[in-house]
PDB file with SEQRES, HELIX, SHEET and CRYST1 records, atoms N, CA, C and O in Angstrom:
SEQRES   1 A   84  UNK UNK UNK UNK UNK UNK UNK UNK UNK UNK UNK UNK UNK          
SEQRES   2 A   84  UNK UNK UNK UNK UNK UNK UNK UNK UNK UNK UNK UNK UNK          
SEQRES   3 A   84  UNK UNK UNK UNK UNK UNK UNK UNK UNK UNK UNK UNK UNK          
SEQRES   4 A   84  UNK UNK UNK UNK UNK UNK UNK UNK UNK UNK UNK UNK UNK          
SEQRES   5 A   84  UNK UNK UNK UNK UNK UNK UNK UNK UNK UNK UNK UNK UNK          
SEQRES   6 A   84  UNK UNK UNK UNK UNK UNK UNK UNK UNK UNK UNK UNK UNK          
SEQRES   7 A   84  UNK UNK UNK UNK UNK UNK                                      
HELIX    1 AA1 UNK A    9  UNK A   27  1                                  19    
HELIX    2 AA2 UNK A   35  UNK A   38  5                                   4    
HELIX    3 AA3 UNK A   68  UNK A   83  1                                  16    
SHEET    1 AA1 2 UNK A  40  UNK A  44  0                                        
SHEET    2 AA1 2 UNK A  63  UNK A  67 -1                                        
SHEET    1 AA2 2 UNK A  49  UNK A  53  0                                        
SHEET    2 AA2 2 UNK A  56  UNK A  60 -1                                        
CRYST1    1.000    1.000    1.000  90.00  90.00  90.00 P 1           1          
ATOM      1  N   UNK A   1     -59.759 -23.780  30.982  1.00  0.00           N  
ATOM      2  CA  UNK A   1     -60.003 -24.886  31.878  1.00  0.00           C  
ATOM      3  C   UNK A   1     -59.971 -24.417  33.325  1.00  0.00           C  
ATOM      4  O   UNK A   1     -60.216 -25.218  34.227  1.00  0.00           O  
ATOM      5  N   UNK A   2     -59.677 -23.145  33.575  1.00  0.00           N  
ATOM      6  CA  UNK A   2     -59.149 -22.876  34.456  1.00  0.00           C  
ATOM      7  C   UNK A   2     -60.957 -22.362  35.604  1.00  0.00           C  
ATOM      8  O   UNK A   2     -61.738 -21.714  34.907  1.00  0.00           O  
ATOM      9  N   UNK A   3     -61.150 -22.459  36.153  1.00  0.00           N  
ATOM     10  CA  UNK A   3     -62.451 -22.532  37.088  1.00  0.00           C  
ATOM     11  C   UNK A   3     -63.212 -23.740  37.403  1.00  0.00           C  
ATOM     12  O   UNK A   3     -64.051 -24.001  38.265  1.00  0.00           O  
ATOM     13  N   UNK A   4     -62.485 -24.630  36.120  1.00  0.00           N  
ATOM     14  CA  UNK A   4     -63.382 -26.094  36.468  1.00  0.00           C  
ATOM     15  C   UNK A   4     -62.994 -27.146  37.511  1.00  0.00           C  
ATOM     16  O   UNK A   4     -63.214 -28.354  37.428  1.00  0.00           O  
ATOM     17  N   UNK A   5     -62.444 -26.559  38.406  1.00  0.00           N  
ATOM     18  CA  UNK A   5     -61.581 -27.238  39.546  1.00  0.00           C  
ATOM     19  C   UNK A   5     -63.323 -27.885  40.687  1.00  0.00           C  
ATOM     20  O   UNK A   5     -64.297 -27.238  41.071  1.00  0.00           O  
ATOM     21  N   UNK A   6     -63.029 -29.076  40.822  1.00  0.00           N  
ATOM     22  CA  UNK A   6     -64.041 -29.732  42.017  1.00  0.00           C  
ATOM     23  C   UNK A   6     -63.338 -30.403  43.210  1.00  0.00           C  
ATOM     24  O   UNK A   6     -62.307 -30.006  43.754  1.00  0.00           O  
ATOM     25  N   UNK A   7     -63.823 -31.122  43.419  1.00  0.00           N  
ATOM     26  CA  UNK A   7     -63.700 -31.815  44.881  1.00  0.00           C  
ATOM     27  C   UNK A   7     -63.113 -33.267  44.302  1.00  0.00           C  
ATOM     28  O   UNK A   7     -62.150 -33.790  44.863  1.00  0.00           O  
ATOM     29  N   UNK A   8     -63.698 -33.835  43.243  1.00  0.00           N  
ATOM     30  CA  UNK A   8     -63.239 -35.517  42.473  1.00  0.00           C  
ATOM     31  C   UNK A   8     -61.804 -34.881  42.163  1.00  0.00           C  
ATOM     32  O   UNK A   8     -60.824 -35.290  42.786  1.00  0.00           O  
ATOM     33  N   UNK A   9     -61.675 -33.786  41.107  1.00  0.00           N  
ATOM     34  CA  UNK A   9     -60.531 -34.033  40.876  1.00  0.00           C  
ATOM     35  C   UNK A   9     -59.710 -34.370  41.520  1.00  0.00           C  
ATOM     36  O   UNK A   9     -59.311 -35.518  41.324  1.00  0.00           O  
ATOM     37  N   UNK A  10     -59.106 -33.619  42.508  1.00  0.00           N  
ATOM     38  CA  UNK A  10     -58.921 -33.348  43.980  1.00  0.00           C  
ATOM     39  C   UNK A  10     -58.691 -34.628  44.847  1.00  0.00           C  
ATOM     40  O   UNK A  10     -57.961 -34.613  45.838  1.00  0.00           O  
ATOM     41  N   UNK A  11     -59.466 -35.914  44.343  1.00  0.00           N  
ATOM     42  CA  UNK A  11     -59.812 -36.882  45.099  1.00  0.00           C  
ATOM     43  C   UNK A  11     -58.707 -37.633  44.508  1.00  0.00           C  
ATOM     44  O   UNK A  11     -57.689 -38.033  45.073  1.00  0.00           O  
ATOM     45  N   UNK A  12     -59.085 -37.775  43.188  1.00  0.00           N  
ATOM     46  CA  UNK A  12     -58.660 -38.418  41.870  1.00  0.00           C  
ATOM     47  C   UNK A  12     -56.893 -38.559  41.796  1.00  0.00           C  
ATOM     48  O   UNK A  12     -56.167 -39.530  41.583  1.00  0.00           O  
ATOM     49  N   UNK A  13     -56.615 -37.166  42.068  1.00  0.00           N  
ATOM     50  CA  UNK A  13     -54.996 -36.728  41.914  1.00  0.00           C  
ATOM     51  C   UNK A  13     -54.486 -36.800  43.748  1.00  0.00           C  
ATOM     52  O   UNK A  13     -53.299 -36.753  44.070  1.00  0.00           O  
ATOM     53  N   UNK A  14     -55.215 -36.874  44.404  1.00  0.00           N  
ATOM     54  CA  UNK A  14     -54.678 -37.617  45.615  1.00  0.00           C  
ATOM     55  C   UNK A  14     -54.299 -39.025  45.599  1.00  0.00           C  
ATOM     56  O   UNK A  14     -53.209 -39.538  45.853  1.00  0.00           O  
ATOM     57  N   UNK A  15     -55.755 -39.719  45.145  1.00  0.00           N  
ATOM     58  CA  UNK A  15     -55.357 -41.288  45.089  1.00  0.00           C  
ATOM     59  C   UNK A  15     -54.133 -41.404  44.241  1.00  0.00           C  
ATOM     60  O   UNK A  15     -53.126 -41.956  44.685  1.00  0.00           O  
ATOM     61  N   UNK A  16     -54.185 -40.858  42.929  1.00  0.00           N  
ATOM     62  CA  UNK A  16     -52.678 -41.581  42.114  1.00  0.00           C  
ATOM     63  C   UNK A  16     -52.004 -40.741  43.157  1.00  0.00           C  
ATOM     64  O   UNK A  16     -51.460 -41.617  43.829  1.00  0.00           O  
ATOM     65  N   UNK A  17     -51.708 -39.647  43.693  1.00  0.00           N  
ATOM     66  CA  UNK A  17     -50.464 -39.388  44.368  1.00  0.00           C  
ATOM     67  C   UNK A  17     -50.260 -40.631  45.348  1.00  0.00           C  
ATOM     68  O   UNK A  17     -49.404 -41.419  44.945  1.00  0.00           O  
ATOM     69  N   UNK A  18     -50.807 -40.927  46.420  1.00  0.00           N  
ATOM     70  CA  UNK A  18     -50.704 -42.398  47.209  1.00  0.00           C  
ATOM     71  C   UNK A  18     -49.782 -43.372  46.077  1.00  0.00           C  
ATOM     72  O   UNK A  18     -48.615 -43.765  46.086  1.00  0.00           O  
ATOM     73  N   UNK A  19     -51.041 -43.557  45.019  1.00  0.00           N  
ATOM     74  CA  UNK A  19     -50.323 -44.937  44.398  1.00  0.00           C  
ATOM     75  C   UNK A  19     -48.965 -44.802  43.832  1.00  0.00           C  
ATOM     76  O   UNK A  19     -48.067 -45.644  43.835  1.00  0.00           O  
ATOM     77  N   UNK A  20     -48.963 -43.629  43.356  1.00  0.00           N  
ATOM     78  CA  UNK A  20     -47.311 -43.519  42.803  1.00  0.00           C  
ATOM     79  C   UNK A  20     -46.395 -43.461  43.849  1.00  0.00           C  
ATOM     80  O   UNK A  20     -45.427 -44.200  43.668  1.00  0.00           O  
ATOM     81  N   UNK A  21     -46.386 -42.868  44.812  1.00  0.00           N  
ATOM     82  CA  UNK A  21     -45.500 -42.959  45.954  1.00  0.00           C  
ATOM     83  C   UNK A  21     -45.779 -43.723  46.528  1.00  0.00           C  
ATOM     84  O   UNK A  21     -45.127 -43.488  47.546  1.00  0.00           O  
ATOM     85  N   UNK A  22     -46.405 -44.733  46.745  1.00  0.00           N  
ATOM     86  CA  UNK A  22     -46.065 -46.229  47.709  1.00  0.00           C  
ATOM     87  C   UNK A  22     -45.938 -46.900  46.445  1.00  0.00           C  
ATOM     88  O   UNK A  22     -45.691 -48.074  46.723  1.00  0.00           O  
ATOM     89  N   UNK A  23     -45.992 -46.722  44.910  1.00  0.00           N  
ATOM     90  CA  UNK A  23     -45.012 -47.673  44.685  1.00  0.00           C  
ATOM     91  C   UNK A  23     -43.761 -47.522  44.403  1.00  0.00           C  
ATOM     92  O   UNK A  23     -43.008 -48.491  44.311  1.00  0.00           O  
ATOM     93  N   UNK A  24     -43.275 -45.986  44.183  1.00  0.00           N  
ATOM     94  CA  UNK A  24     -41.794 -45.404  44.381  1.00  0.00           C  
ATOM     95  C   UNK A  24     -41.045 -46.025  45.422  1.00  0.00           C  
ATOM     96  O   UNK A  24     -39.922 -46.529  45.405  1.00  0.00           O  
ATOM     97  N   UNK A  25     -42.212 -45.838  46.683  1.00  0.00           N  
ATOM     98  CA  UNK A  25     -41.160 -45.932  47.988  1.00  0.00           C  
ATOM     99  C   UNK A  25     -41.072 -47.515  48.070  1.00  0.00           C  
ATOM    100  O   UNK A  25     -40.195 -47.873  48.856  1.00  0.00           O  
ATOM    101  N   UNK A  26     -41.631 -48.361  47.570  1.00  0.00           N  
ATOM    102  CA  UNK A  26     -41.590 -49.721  47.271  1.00  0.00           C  
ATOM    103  C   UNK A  26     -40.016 -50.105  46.185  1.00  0.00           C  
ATOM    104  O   UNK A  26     -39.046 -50.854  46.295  1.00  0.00           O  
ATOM    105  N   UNK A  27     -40.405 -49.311  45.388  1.00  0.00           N  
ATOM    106  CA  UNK A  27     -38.909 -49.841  44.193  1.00  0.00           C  
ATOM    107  C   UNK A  27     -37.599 -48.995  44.919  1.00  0.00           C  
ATOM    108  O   UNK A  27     -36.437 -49.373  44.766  1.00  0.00           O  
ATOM    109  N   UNK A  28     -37.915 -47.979  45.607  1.00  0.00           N  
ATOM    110  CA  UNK A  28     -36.739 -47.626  46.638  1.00  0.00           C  
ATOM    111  C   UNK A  28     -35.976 -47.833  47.964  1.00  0.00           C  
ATOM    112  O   UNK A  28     -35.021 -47.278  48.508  1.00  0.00           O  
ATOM    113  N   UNK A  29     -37.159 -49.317  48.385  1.00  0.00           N  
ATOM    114  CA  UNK A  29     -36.697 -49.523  49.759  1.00  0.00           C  
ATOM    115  C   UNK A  29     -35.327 -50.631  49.508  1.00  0.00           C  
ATOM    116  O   UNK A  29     -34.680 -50.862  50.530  1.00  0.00           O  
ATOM    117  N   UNK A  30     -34.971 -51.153  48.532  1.00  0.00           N  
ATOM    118  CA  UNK A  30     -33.807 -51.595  48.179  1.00  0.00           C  
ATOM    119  C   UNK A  30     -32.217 -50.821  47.744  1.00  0.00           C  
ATOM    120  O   UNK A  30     -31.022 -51.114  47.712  1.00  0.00           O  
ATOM    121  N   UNK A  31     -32.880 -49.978  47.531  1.00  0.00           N  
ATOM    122  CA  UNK A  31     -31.690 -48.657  47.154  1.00  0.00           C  
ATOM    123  C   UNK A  31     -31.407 -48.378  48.286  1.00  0.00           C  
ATOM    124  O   UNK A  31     -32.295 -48.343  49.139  1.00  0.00           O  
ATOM    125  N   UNK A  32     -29.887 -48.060  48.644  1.00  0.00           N  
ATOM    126  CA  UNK A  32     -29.708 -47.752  49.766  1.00  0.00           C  
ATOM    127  C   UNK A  32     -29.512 -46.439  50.275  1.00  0.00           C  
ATOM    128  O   UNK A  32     -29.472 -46.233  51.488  1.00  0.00           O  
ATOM    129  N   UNK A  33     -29.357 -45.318  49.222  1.00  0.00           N  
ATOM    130  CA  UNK A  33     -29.900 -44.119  49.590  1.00  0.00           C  
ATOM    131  C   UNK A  33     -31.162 -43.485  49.556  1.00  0.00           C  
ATOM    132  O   UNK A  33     -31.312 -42.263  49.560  1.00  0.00           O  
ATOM    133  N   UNK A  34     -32.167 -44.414  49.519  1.00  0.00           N  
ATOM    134  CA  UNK A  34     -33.286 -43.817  48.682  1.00  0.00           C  
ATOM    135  C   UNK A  34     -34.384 -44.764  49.787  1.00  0.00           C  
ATOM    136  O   UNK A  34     -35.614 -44.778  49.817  1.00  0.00           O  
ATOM    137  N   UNK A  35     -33.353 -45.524  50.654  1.00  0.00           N  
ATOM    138  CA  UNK A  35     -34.831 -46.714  51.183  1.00  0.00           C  
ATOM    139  C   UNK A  35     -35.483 -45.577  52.508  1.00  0.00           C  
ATOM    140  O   UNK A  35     -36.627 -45.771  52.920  1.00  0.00           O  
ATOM    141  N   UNK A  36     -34.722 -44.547  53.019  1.00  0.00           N  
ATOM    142  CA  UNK A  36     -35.892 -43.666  53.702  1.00  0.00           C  
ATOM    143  C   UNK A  36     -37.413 -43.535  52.873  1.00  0.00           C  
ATOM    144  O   UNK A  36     -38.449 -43.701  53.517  1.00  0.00           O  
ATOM    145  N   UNK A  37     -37.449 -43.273  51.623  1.00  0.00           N  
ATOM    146  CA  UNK A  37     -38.777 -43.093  51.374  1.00  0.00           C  
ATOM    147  C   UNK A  37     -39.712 -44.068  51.790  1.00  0.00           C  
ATOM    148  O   UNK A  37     -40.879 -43.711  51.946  1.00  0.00           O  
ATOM    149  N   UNK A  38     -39.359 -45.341  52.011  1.00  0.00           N  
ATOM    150  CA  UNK A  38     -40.150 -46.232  52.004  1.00  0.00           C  
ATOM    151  C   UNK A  38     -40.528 -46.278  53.539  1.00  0.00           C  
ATOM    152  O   UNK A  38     -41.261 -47.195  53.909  1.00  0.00           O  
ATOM    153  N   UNK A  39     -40.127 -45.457  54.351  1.00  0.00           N  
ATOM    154  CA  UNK A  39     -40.216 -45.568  55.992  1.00  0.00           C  
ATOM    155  C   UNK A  39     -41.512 -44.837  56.442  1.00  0.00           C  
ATOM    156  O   UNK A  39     -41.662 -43.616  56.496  1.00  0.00           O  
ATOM    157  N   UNK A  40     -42.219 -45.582  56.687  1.00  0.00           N  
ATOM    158  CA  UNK A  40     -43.425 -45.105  57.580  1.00  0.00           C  
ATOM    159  C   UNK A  40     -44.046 -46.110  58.312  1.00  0.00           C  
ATOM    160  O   UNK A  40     -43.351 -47.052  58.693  1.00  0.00           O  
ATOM    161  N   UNK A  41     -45.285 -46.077  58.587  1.00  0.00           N  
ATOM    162  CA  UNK A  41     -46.241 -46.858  59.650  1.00  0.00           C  
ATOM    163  C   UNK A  41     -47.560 -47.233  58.968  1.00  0.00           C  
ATOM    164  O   UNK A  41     -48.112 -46.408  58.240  1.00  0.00           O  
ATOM    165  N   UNK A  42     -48.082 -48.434  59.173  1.00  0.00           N  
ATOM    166  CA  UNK A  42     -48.989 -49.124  59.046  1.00  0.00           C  
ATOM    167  C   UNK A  42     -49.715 -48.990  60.203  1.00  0.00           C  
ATOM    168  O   UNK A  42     -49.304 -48.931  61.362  1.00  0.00           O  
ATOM    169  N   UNK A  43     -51.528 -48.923  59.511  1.00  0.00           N  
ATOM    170  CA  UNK A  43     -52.510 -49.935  60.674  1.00  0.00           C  
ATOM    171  C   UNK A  43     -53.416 -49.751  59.913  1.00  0.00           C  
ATOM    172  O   UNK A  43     -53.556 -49.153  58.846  1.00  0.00           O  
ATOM    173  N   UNK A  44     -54.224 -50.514  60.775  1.00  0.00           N  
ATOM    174  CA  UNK A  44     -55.891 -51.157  60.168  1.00  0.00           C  
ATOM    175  C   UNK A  44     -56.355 -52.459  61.279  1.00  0.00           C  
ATOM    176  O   UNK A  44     -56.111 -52.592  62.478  1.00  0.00           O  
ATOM    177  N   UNK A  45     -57.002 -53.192  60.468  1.00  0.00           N  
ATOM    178  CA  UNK A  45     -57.062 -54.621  61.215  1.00  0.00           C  
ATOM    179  C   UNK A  45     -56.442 -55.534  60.628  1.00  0.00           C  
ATOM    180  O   UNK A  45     -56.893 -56.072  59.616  1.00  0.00           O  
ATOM    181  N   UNK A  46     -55.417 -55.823  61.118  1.00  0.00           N  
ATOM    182  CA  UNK A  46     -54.350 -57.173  60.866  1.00  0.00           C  
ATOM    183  C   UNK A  46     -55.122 -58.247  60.773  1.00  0.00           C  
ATOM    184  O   UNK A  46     -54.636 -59.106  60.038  1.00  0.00           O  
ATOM    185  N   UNK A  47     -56.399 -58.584  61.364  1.00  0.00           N  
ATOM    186  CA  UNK A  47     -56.830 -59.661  61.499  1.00  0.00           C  
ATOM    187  C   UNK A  47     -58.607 -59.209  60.423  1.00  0.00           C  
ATOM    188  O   UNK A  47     -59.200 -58.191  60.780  1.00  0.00           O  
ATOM    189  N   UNK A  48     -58.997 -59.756  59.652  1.00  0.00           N  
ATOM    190  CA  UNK A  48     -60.003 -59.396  59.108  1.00  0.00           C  
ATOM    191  C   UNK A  48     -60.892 -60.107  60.253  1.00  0.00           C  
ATOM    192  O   UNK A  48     -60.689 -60.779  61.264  1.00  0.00           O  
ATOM    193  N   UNK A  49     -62.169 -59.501  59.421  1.00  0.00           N  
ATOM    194  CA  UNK A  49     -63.798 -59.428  60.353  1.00  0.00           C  
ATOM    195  C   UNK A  49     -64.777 -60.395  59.496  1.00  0.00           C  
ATOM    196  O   UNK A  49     -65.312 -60.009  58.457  1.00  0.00           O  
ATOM    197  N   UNK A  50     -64.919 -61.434  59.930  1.00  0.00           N  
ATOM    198  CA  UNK A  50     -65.591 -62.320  58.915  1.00  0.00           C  
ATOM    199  C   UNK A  50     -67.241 -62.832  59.584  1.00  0.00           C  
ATOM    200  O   UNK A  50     -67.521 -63.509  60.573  1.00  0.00           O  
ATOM    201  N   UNK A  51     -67.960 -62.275  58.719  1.00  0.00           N  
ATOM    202  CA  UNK A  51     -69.296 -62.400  59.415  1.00  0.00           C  
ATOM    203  C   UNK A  51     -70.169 -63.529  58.288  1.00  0.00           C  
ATOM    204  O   UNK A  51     -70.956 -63.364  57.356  1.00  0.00           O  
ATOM    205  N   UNK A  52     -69.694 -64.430  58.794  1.00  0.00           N  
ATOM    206  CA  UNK A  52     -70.810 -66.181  58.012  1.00  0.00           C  
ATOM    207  C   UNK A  52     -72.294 -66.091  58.687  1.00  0.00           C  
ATOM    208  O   UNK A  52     -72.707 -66.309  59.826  1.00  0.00           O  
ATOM    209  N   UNK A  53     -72.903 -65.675  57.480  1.00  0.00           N  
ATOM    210  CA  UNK A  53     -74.289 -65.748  57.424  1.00  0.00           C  
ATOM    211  C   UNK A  53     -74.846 -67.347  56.327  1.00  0.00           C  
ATOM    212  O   UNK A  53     -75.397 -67.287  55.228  1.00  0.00           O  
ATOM    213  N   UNK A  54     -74.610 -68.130  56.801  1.00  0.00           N  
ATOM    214  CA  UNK A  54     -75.047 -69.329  55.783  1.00  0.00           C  
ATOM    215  C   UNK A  54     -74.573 -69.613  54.713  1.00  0.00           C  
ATOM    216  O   UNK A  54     -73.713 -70.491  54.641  1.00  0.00           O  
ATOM    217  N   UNK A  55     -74.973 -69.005  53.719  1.00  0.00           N  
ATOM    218  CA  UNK A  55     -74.925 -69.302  52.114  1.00  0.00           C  
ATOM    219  C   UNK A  55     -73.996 -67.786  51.807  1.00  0.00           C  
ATOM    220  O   UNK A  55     -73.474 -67.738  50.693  1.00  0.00           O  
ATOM    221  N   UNK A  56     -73.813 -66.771  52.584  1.00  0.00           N  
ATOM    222  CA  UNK A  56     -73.098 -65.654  52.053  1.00  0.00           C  
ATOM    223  C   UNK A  56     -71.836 -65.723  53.441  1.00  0.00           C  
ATOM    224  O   UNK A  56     -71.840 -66.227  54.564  1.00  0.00           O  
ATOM    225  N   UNK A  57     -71.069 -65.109  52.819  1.00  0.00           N  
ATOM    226  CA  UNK A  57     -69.575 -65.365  54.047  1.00  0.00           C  
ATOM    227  C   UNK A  57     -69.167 -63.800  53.690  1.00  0.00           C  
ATOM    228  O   UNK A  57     -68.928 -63.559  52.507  1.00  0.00           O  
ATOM    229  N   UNK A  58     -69.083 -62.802  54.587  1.00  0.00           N  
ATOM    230  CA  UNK A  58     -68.285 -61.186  54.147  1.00  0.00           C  
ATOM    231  C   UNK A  58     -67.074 -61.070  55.384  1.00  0.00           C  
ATOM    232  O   UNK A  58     -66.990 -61.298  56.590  1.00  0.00           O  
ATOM    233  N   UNK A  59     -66.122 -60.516  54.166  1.00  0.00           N  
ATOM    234  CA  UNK A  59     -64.563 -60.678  54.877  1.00  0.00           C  
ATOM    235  C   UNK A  59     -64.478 -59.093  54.879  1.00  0.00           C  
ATOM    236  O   UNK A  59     -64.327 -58.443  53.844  1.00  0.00           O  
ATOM    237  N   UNK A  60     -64.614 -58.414  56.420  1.00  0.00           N  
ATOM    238  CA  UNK A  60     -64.148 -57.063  56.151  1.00  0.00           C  
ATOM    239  C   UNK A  60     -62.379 -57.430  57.118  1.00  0.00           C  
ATOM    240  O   UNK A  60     -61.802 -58.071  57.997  1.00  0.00           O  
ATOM    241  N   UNK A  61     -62.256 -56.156  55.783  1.00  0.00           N  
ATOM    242  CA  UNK A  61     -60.601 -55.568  56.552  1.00  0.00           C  
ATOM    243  C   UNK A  61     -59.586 -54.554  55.784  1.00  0.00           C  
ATOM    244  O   UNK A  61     -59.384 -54.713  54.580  1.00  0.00           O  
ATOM    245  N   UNK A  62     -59.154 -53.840  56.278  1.00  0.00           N  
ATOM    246  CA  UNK A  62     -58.378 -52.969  55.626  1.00  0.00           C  
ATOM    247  C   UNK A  62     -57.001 -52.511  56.132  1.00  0.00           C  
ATOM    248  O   UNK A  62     -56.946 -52.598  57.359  1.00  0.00           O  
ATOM    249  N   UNK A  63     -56.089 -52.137  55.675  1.00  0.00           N  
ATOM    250  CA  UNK A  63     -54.767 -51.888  56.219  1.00  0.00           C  
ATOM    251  C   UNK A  63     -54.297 -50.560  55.215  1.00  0.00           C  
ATOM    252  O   UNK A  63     -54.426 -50.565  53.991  1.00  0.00           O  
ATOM    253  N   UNK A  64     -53.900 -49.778  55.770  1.00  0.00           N  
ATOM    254  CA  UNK A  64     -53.174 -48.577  54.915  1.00  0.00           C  
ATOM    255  C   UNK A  64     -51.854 -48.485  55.870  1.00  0.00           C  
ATOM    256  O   UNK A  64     -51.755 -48.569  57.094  1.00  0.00           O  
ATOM    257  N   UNK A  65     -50.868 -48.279  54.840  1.00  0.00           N  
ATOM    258  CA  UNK A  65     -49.430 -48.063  54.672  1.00  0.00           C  
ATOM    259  C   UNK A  65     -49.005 -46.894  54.278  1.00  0.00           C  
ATOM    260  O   UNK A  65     -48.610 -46.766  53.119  1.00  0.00           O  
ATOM    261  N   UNK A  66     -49.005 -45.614  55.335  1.00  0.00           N  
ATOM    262  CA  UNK A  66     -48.175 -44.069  54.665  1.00  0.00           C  
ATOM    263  C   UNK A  66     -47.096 -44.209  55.296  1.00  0.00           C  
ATOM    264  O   UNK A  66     -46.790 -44.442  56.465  1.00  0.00           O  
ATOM    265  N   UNK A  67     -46.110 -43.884  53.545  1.00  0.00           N  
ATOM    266  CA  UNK A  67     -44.720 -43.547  53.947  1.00  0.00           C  
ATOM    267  C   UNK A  67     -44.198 -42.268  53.401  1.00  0.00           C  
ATOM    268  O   UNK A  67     -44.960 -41.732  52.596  1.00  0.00           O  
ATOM    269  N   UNK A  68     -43.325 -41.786  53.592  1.00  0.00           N  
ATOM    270  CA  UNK A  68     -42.486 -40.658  53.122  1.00  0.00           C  
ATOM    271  C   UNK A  68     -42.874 -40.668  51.702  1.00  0.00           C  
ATOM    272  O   UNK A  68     -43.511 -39.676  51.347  1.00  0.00           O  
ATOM    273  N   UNK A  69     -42.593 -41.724  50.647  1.00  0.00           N  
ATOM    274  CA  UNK A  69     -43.196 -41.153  49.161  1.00  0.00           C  
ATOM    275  C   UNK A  69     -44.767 -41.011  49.316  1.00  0.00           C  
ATOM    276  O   UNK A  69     -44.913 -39.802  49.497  1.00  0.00           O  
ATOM    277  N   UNK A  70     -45.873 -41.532  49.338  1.00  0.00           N  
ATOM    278  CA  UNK A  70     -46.897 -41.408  50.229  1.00  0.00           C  
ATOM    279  C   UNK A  70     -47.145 -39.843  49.944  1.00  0.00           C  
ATOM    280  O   UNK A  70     -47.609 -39.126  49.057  1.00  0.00           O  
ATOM    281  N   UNK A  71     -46.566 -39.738  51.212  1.00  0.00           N  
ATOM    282  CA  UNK A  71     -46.251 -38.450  51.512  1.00  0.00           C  
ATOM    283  C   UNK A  71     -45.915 -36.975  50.519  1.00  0.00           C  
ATOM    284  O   UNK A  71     -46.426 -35.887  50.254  1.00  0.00           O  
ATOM    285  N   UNK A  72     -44.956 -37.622  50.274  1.00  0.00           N  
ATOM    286  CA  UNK A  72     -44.463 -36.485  48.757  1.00  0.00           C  
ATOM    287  C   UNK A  72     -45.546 -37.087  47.663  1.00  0.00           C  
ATOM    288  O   UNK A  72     -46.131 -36.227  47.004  1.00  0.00           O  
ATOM    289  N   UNK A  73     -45.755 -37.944  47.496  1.00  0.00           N  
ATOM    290  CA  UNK A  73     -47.196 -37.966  46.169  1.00  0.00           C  
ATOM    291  C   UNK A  73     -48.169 -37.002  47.071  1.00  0.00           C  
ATOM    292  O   UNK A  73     -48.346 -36.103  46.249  1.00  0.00           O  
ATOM    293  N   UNK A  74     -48.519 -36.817  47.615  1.00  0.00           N  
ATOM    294  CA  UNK A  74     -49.972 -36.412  48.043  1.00  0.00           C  
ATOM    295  C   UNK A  74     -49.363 -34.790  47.662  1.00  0.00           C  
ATOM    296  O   UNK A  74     -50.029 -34.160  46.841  1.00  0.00           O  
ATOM    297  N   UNK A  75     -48.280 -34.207  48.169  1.00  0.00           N  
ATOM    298  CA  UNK A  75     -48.055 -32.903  47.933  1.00  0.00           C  
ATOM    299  C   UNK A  75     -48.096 -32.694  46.592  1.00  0.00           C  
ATOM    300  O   UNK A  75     -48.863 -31.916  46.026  1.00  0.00           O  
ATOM    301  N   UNK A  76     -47.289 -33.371  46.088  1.00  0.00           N  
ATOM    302  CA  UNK A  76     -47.299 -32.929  44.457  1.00  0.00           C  
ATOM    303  C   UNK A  76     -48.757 -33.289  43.871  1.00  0.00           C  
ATOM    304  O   UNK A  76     -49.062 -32.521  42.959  1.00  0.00           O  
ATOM    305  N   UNK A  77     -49.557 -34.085  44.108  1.00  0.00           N  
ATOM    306  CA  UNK A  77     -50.809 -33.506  43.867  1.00  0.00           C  
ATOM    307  C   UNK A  77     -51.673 -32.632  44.243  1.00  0.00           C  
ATOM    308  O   UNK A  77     -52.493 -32.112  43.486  1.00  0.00           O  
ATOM    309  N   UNK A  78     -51.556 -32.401  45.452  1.00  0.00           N  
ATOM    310  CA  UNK A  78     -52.499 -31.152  45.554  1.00  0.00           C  
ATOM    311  C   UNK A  78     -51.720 -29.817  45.148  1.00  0.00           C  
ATOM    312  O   UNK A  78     -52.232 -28.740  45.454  1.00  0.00           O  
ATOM    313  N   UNK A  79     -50.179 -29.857  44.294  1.00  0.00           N  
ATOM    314  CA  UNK A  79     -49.531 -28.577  43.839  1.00  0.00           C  
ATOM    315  C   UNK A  79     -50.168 -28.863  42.571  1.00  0.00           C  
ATOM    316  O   UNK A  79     -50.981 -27.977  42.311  1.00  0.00           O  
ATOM    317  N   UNK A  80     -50.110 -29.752  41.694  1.00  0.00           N  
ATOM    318  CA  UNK A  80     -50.848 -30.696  40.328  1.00  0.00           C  
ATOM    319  C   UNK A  80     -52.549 -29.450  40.820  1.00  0.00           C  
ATOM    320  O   UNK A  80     -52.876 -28.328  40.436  1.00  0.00           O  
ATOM    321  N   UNK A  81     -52.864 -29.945  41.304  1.00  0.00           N  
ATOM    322  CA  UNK A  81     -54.731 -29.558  41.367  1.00  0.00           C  
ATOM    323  C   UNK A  81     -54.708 -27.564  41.393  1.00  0.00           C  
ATOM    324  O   UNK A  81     -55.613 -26.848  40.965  1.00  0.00           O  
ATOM    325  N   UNK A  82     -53.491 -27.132  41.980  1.00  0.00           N  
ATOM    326  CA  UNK A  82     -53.782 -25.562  42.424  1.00  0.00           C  
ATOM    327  C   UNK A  82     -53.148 -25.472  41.170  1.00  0.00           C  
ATOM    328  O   UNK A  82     -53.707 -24.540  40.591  1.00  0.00           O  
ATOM    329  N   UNK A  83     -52.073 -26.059  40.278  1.00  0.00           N  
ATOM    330  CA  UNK A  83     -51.581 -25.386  39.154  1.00  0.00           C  
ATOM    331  C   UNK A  83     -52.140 -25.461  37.714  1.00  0.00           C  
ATOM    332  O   UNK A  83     -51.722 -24.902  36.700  1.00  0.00           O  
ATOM    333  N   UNK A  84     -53.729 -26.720  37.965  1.00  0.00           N  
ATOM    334  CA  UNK A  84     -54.432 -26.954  36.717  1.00  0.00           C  
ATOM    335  C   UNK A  84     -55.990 -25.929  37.200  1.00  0.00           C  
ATOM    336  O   UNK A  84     -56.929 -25.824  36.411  1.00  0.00           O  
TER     337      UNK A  84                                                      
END                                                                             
C-alpha cells in the first residue's frame, strides 16, 4: 500500500483530525484539567450574507473554531498519512 499516498487522503485524514478534536475539546471543556484543549479562537461572519433574489433566497456564512484539540487532531493526522 505503501506509494499510494495522494493529496485526498491527506485531505480526508485532516478533516476527521478537525472533527475528532473539536469534538474532544468539546467533551473536555467541562473537565477541569482537560478544559485547555478546548481554548482557542473563532472567526468567519457572525452575521450571514443573504442575497433574496425573488423566488430563490441564498444564506452565505461560515464560522471556523481552532482549538488546541483541533490542533493535536491535525498533527496526528498528518503523522497517520506519513506512517500509512
Amino acid at each position: 500500500m505503501r506509494g499510494t499516498k495522494n493529496g485526498w487522503t491527506l485531505l480526508l485524514l485532516v478533516l476527521a483530525g478537525v472533527v475528532l478534536g473539536g469534538f474532544i475539546g468539546t467533551m473536555a471543556s467541562d473537565v477541569s484539567g482537560l478544559s485547555w484543549l478546548n481554548y482557542g479562537q473563532t472567526f468567519g461572519l457572525e452575521n450571514p450574507i443573504v442575497l433574496s433574489m425573488g423566488l430563490v433566497v441564498l444564506t452565505f456564512g461560515m464560522t471556523i473554531k481552532i482549538t488546541i484539540a483541533s490542533i493535536i487532531g491535525i498533527i496526528l493526522a498528518i503523522l497517520v498519512y506519513r506512517w500509512i
